[in-house]
C-alpha atoms as one frame of an Amber mdcrd trajectory, in Angstrom:
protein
  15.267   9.201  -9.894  13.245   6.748 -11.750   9.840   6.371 -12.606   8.454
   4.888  -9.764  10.041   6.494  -6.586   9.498   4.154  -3.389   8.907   1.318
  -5.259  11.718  -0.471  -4.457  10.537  -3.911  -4.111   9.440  -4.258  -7.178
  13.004  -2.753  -9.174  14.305  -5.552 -11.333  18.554  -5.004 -11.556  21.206
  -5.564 -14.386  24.952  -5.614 -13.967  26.142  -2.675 -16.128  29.282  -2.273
 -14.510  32.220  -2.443 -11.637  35.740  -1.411 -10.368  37.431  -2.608 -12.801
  40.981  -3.083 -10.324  38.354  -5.529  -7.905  39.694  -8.679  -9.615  36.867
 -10.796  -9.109  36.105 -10.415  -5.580  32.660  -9.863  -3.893  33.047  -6.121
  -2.267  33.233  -3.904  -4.956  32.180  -0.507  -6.456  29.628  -1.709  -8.890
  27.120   0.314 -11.008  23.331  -1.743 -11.691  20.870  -0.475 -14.107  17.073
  -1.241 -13.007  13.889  -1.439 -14.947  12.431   1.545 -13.671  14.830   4.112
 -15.753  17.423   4.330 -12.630  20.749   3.512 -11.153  21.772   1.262  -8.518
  25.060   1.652  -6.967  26.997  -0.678  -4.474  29.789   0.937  -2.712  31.754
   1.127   0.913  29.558   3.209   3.606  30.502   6.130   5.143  29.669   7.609
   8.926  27.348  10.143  10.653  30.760  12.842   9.822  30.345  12.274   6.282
  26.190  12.235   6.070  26.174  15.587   8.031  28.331  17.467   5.047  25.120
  16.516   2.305  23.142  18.890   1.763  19.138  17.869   1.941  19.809  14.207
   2.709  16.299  12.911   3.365  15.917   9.962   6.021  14.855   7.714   3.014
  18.202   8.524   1.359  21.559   7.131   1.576  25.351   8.459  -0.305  28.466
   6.129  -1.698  31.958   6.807  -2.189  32.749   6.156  -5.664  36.325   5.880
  -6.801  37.899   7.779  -9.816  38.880   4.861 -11.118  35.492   3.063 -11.525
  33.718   6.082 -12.413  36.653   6.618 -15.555  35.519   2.903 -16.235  31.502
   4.007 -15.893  32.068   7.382 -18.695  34.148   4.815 -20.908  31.991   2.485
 -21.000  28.863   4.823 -21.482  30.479   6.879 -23.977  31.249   3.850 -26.166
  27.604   2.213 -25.505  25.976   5.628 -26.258  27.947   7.273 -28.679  30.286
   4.865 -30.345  33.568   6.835 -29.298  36.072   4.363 -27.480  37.896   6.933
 -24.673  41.132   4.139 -24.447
């Protein structure tokens, strides 16, 4: 969580990362840093089947499905940024 929990409105985002199999299409799994020391994460949404298997789920909180393959992409690419070591 960031800094400022429920301050939504006032989060500024920057593209960090996506799938990187989307091509350059619009609906993708895509990973957004924000100012406020947090992530943002676009991805497909999931039914009332799904929510009722989370544990502690508040009503202000939502879940994504996040593919292997853009999460391998996410620890590459964080790995290299933070630590210099290229995964390849």
């Amino acid at each position: 969580m960031g800094k400022y929990p429920g301050k939504d409105s006032d989060l500024t985002l920057t593209f960090h990362t996506k799938d990187p199999d989307s091509g350059h299409g619009k609906e993708c799994e895509t990973f957004y840093t924000t100012d406020l020391e947090s992530w943002i994460v676009q991805g497909k949404k999931r039914g009332p089947n799904v929510r009722a298997q989370l544990a502690n789920l508040a009503e202000d909180e939502t879940f994504l499905e996040i593919s292997d393959r853009t999460m391998a992409a996410f620890v590459q690419r964080y790995v290299k940024e933070r630590y210099g070591i290229d995964l390849n």
